[in-house]
Backbone as CSV, one residue per row, in Angstrom:
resi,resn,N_x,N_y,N_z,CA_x,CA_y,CA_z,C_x,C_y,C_z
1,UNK,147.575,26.515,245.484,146.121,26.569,245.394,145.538,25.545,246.367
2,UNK,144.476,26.034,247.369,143.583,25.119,247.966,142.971,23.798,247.596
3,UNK,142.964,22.701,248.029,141.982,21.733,247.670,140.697,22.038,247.163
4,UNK,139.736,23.064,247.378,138.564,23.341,247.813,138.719,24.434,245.816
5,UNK,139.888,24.922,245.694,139.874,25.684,244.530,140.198,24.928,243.446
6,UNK,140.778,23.971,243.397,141.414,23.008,242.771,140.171,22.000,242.583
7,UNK,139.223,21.735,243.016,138.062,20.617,243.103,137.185,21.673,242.151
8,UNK,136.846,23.103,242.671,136.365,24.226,241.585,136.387,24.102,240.299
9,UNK,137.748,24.067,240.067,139.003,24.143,238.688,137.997,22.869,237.677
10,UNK,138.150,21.793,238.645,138.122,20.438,238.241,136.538,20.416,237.674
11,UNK,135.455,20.756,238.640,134.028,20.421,237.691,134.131,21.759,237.398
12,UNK,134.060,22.916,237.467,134.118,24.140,235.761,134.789,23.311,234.604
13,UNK,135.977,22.638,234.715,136.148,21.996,233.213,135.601,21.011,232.813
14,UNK,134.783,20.014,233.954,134.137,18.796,233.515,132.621,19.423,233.042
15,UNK,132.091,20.780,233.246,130.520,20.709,232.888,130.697,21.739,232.135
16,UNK,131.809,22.477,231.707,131.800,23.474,230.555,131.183,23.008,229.337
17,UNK,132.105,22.088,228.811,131.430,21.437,227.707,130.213,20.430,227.333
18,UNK,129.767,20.439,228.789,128.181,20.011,228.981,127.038,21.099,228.620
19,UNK,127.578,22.109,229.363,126.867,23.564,229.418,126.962,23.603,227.936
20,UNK,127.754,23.518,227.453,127.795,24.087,225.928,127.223,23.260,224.970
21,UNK,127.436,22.325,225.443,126.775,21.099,224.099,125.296,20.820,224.265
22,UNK,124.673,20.960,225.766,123.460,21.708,226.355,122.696,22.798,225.617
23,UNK,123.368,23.985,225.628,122.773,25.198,224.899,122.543,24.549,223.846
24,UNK,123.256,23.894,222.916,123.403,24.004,221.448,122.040,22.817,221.253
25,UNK,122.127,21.867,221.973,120.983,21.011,221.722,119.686,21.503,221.934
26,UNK,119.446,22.569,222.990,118.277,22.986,223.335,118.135,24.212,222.504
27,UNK,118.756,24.782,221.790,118.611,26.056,221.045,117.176,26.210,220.623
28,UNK,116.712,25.028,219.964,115.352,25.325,218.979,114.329,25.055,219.601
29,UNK,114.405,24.965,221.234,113.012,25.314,222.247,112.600,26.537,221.658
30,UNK,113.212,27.641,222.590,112.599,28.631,222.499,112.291,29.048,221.253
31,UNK,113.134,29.009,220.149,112.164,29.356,218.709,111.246,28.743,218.575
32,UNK,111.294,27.217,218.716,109.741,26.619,218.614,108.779,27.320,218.992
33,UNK,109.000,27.601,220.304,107.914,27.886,221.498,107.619,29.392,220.630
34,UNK,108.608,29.982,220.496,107.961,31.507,219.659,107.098,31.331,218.710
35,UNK,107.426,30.453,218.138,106.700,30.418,216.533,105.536,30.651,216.988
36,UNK,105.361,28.992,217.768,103.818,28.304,218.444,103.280,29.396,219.115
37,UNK,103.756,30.145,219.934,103.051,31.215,220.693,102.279,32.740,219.469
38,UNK,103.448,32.641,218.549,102.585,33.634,218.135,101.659,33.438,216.964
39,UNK,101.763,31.893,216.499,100.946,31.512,215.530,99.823,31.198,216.472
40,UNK,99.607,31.546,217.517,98.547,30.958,218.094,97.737,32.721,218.725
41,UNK,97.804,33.456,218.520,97.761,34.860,218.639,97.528,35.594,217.321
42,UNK,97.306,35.033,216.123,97.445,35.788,214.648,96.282,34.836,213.807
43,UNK,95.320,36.015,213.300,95.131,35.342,212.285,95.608,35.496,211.302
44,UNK,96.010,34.709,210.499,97.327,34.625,209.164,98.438,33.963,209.175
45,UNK,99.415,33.881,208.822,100.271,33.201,208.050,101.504,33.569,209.228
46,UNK,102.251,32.812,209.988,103.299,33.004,210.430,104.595,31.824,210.013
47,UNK,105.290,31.851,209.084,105.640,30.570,208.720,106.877,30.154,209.236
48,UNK,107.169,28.941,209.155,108.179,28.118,209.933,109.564,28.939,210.123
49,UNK,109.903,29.717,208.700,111.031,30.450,208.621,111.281,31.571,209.296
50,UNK,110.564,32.321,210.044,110.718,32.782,210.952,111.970,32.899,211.803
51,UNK,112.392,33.745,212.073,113.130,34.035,212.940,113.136,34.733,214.091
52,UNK,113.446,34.487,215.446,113.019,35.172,216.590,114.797,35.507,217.370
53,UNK,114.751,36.575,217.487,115.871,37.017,218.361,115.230,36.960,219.623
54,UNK,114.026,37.000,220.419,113.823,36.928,221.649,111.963,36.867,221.837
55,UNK,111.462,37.317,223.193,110.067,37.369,222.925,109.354,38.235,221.716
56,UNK,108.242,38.040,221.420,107.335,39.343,220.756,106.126,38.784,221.082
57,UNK,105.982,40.361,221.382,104.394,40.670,222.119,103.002,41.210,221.258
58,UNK,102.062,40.353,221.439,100.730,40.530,221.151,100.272,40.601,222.027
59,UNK,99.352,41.473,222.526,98.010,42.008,223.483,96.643,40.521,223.426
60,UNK,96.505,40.500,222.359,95.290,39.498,222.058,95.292,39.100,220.537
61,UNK,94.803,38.364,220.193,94.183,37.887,218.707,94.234,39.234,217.707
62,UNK,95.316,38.862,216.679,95.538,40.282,215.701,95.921,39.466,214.880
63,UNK,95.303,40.198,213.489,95.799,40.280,212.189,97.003,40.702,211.598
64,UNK,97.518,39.281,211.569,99.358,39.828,211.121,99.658,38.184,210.156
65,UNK,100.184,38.855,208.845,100.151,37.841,207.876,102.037,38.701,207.673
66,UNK,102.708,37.372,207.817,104.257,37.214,207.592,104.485,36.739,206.401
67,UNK,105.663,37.003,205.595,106.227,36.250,204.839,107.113,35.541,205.241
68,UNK,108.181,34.737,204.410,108.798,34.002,204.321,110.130,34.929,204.932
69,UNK,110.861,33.919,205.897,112.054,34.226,206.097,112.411,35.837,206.858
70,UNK,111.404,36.208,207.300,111.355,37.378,208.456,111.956,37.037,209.780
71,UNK,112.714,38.059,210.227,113.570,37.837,211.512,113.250,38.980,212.802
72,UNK,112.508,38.377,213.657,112.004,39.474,214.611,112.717,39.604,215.852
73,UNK,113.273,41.134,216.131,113.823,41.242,217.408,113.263,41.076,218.411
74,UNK,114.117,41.151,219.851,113.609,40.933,220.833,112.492,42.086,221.078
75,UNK,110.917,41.100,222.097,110.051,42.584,222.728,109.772,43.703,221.173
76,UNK,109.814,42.836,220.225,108.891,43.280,218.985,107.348,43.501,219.491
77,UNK,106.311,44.903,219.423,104.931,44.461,219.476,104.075,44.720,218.454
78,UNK,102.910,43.907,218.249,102.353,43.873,217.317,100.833,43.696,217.927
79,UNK,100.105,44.959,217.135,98.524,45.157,217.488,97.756,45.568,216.853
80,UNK,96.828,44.748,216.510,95.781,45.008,215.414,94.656,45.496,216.031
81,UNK,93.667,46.584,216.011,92.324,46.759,216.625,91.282,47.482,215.124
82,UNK,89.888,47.300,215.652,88.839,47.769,214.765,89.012,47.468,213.374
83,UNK,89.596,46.229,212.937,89.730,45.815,211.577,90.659,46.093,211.056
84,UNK,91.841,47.014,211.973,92.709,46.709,211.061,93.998,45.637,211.172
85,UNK,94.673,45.681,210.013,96.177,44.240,209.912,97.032,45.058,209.049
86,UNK,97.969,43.743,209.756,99.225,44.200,209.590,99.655,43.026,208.714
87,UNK,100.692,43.115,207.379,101.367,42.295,206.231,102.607,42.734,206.461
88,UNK,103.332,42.222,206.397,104.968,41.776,206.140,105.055,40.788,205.262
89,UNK,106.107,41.702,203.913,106.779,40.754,203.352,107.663,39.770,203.633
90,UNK,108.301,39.412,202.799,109.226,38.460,202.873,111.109,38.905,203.129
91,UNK,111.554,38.257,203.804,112.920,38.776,203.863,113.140,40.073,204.933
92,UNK,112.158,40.393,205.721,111.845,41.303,206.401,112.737,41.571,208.040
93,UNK,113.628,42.406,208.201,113.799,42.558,209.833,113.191,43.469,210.672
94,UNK,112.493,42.946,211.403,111.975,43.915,212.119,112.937,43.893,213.601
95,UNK,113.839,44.998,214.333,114.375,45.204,214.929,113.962,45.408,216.591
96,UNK,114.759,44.620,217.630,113.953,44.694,219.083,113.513,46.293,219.168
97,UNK,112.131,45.993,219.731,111.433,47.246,220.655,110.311,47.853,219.289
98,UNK,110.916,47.440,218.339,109.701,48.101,217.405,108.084,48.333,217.704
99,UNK,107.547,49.116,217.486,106.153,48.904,217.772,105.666,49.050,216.178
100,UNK,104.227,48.391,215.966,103.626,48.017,214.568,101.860,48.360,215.321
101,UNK,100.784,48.930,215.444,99.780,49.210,215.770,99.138,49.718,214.507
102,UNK,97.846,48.636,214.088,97.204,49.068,212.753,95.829,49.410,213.050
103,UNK,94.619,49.917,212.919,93.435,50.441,212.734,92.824,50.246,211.242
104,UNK,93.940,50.585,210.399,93.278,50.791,209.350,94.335,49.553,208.519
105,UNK,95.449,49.709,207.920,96.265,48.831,207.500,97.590,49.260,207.747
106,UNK,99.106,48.058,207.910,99.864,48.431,207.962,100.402,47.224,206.551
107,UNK,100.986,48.222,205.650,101.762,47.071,204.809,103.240,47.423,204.430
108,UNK,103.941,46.444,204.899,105.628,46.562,204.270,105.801,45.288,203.352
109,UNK,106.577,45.729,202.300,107.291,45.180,201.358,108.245,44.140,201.711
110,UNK,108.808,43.506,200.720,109.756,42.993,200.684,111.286,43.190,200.989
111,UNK,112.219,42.935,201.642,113.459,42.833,201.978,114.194,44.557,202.501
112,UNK,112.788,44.390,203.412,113.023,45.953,204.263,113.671,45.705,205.883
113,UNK,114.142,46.653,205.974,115.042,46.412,207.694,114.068,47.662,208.681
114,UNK,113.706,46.966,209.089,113.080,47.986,210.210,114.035,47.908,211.542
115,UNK,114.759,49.683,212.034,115.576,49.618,212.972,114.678,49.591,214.193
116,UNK,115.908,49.373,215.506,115.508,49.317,216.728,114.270,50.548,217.249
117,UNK,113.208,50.308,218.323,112.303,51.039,218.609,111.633,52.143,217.179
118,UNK,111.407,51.402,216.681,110.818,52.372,215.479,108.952,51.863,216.081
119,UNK,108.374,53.146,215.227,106.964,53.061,216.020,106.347,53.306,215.010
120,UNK,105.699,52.341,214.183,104.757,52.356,213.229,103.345,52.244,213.789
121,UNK,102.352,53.356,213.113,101.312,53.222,213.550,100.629,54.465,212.884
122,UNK,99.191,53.622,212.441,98.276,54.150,211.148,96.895,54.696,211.603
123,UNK,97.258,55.201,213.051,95.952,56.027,213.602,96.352,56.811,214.807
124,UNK,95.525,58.076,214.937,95.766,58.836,215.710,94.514,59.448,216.510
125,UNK,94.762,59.552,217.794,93.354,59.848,218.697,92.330,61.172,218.089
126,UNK,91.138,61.392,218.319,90.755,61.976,218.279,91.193,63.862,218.977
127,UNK,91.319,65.123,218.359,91.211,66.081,219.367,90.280,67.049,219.425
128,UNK,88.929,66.524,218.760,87.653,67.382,219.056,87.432,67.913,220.832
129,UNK,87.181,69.254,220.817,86.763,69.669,222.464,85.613,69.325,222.562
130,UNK,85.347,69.115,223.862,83.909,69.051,224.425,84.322,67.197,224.533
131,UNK,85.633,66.732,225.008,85.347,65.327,225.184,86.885,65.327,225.262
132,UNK,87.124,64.254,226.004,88.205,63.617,226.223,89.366,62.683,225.533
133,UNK,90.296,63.095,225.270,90.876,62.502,223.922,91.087,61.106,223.950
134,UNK,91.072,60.417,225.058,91.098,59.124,225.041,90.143,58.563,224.755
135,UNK,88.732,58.976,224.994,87.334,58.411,224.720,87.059,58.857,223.062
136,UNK,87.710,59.793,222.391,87.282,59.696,220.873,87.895,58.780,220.052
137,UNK,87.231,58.859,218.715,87.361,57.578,217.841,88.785,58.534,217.220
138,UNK,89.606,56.951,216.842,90.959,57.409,215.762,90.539,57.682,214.707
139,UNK,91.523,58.560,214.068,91.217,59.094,213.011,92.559,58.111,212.371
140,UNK,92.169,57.405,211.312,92.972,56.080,211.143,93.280,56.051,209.055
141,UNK,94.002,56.014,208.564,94.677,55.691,207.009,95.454,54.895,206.984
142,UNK,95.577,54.155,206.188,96.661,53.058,205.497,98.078,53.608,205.766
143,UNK,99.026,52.844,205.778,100.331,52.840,205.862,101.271,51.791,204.896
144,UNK,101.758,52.583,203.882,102.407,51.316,202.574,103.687,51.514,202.320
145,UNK,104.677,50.277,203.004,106.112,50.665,203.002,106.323,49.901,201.594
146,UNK,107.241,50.467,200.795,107.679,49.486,199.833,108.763,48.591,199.706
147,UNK,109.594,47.799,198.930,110.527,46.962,198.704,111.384,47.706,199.125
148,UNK,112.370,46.843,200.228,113.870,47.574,199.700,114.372,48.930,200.776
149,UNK,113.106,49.174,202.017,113.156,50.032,202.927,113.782,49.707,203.978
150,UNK,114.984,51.191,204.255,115.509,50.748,205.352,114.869,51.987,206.364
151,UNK,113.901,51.312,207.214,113.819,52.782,208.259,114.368,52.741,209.569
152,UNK,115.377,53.658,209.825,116.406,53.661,211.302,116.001,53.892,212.558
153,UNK,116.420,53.502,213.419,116.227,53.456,214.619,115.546,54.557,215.095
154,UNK,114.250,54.441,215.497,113.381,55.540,216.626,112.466,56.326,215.475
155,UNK,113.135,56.124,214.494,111.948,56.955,213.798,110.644,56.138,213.875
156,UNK,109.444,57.349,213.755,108.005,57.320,213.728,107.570,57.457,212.466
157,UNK,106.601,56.152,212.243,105.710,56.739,211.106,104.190,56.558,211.140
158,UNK,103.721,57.747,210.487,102.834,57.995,210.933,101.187,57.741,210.087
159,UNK,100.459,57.794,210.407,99.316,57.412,208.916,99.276,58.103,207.817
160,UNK,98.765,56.929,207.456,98.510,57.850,205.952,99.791,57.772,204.795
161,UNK,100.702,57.368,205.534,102.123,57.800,204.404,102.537,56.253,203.840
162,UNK,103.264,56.811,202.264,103.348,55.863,201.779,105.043,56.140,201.911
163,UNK,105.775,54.800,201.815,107.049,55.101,201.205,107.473,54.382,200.377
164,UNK,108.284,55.117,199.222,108.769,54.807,197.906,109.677,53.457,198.061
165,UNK,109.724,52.173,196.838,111.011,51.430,196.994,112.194,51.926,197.360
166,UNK,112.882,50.978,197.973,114.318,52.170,197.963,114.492,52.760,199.032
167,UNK,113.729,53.527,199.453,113.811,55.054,200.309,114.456,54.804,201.702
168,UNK,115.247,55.242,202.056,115.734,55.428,203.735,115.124,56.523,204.344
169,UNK,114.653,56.266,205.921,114.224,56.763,206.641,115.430,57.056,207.785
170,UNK,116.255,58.479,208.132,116.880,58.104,208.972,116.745,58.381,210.188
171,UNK,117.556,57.868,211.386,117.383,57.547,212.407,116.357,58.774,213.178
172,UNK,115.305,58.583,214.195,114.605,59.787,214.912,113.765,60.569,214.033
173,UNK,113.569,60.109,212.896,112.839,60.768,211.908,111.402,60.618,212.392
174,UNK,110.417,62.290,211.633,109.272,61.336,212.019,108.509,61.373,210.974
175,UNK,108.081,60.755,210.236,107.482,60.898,208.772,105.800,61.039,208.790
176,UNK,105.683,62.427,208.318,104.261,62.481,208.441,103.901,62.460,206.760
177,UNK,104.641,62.736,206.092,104.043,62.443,204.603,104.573,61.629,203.748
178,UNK,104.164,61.180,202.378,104.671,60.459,201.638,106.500,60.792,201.227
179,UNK,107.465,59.872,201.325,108.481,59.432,200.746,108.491,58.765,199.453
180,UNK,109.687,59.633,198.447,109.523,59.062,197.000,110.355,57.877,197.322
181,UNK,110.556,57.350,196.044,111.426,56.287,196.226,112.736,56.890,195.883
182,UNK,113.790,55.900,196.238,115.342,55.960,196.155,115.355,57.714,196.868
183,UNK,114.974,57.764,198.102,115.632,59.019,198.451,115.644,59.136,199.833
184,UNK,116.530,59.570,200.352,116.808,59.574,201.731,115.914,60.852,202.721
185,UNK,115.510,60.718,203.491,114.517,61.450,204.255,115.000,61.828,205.912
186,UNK,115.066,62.740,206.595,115.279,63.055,207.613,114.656,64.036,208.299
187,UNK,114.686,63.905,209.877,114.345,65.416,210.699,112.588,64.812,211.076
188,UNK,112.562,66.497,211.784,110.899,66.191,212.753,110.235,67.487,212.307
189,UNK,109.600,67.362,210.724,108.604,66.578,210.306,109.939,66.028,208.824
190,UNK,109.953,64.761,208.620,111.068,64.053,207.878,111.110,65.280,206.483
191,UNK,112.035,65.762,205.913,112.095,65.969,204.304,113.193,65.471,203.662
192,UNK,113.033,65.342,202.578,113.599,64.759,201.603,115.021,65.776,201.355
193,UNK,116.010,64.926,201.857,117.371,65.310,201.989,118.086,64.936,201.001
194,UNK,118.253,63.985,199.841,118.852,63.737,198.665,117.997,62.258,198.485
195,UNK,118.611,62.666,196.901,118.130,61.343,196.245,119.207,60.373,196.029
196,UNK,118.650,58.743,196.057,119.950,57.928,196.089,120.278,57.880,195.315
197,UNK,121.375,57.133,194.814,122.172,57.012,193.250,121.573,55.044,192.968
């Protein structure tokens, strides 16, 4: 081996365990900095326990009240307009890429897993003719997840719907109506595929 590879050899092993003992000391920047960034973007409650797997995005000043001990993926977004907010319980994952957009209300329960890119959102554009669908007002309803929900990756939900404690949503689903509780739901428009045990 070269001098020149051998001198290589020599600081990779002298700053490895710099690099590493580095990361580990600086770890709780960037969560800090998350917290602070998005408690500074919310009116409501974002509390210390928090958890951040990476950025999450707010547009501007929105109504979003957290519970305790919620863990948010990376490029999570969250948007409140025309009065409405968004509640999260406690014990809550919300999974990278999710989208959460309220008008009217968005509320989830307690110790629910929300999967990757799931797209919650409790209003829908106007499609009266004689006008442009972007320029009409949403037609906007509540959205009430309960305790205990797991909804999977990519599925959509849509206004108006409630879902039962319990209930799974699975993956690509798109739920346009109410879910009972303890029962599993699938497909585009979601139905009720069995009940849990």
């Amino acid at each position: 081996m070269s001098r020149v590879h051998e001198l290589v050899e020599w600081v990779a092993d002298l700053f490895a365990p710099l690099v590493r003992a580095g990361a580990y000391a600086l770890q709780p920047m960037p969560r800090m900095w998350r917290l602070v960034a998005l408690r500074a973007w919310c009116m409501g409650a974002v509390p210390a326990s928090t958890q951040f797997d990476g950025p999450v995005r707010v547009p501007k000043l929105i109504a979003l009240q957290l519970g305790t001990h919620c863990r948010l993926g990376r490029e999570v977004f969250f948007d409140t307009n025309e009065g409405g907010r968004i509640a999260v319980g406690s014990h809550v994952r919300v999974n990278a890429g999710a989208v959460l957009v309220s008008y009217a209300s968005i509320t989830i329960g307690n110790d629910c897993l929300i999967g990757e890119y799931v797209s919650i959102r409790d209003a829908n554009h106007g499609t009266q003719a004689g006008s442009p669908m972007r320029l009409q007002p949403h037609a906007r309803a509540p959205i009430v997840i309960g305790n205990n929900v797991w909804i999977g990756r990519g599925a959509v939900i849509l206004k108006g719907v409630c879902i039962g404690d319990g209930a799974v949503v699975a993956a690509n689903s798109v739920v346009t109506r109410n879910v009972p509780p303890r029962t599993l739901v699938g497909g585009v428009p979601a139905r009720v595929i069995k009940e849990l045990a």
